[in-house]
N, C-alpha and C positions, 0 to 999 in steps of 0.2 A: 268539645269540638275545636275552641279557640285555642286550646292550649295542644292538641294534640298537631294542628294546625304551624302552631311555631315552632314545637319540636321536630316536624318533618321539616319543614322550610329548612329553620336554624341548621339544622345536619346535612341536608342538601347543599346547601350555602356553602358550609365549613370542608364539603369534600370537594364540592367544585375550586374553590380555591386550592385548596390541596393540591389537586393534581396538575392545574394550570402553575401554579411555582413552584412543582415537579416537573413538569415538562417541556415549560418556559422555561430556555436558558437566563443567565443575567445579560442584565442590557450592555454592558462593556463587550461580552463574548456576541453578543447580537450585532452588535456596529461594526465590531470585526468581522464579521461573517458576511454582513452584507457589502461591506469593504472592499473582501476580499473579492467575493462573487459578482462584482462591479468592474473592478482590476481585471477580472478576468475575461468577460464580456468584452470589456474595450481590447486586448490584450486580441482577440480572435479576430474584430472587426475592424475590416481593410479600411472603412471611411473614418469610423468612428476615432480609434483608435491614436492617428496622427492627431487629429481635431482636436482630441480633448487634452492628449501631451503635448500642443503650442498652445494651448490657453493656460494651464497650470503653468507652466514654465514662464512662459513670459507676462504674467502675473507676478508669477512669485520672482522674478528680477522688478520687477515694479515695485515690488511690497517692500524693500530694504533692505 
């Protein structure tokens, strides 16, 4: 029973992973995506949009 027990688990386990970094992109293409999908949101919105492009900018003249 115990070992039949681990062999289902263990193989369960090993597919589920499987397909989660199968179908999970990698994290570098993931930060870009949300990145981009952020960019873009600001990009549509009339308040947001100015707000967050004077806070970056005149930041990043502060930074050096």
């Amino acid at each position: 029973m115990l070992r039949r027990y681990l062999i289902v688990n263990g193989t369960m386990t090993l597919l589920l992973y499987g397909a989660f970094f199968a179908l999970v992109p990698s994290a570098p293409n993931l930060l870009q995506s949300v990145r981009a999908t952020f960019d873009a949101v600001l990009m549509e919105s009339p308040i947001l949009g100015p707000l967050v492009n004077r806070i970056i900018l005149v930041s990043g003249n502060f930074a050096g």
